[in-house]
PLY file of the C-alpha trace (Angstrom):
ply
format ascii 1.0
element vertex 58
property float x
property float y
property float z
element edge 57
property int vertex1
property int vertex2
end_header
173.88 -239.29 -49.08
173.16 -239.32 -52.78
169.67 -241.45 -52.09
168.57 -238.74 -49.38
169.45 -236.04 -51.92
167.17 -237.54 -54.33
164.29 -238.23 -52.39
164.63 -234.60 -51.45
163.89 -233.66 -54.59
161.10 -235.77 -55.51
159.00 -234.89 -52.66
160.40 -231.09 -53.68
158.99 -231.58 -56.75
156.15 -233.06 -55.87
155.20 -230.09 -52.94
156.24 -227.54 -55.99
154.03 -228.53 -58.09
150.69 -228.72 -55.76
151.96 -225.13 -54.95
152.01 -223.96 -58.17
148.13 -225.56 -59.04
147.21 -222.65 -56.34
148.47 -219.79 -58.32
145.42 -217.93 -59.86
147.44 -218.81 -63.52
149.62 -221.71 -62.92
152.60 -222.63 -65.58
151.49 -225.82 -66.86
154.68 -226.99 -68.53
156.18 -226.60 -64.65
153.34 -228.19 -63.21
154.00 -231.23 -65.72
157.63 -231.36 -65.30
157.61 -231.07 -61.36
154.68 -234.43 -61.14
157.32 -236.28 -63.99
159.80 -235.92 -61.54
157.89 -236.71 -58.38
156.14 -239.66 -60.40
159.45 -241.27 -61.42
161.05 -240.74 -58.30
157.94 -242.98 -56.15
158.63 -245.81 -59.00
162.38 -245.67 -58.10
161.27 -246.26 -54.49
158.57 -248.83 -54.81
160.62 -250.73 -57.12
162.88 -251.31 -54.10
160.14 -252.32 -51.93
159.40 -256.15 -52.50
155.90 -257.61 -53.50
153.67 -258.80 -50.87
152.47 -261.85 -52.64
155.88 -262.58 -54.05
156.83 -265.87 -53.07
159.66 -267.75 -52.17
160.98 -270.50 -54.52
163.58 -271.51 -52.28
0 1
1 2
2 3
3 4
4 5
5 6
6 7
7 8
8 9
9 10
10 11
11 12
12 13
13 14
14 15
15 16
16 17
17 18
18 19
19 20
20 21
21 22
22 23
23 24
24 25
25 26
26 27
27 28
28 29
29 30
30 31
31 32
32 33
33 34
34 35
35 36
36 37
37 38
38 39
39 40
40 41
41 42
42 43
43 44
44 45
45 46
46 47
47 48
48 49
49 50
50 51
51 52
52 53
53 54
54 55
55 56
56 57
């Protein structure tokens, strides 16, 4: 539940933010805080995601 919440918000954050580039005078300090948030949330996902030349040393 708590993983679904937070991808949630980082594609929330993420759609915010390319929202608020089309306002004729966008808030820049939101616009930087809303891609922080969607940034760190893709490295928590693709962190998870294994390498596809990683391998085995089994």
């Amino acid at each position: 539940m708590m993983k679904f919440v937070s991808i949630l918000l980082f594609f929330g954050a993420g759609i915010y933010a390319l929202y608020e580039q089309s306002k004729p005078e966008p808030n820049k300090f939101i616009m930087i805080g809303a891609m922080a948030i969607f940034m760190i949330g893709l490295y928590r996902i693709m962190k998870k995601i294994p390498n596809k030349n990683e391998e085995d040393n089994e």
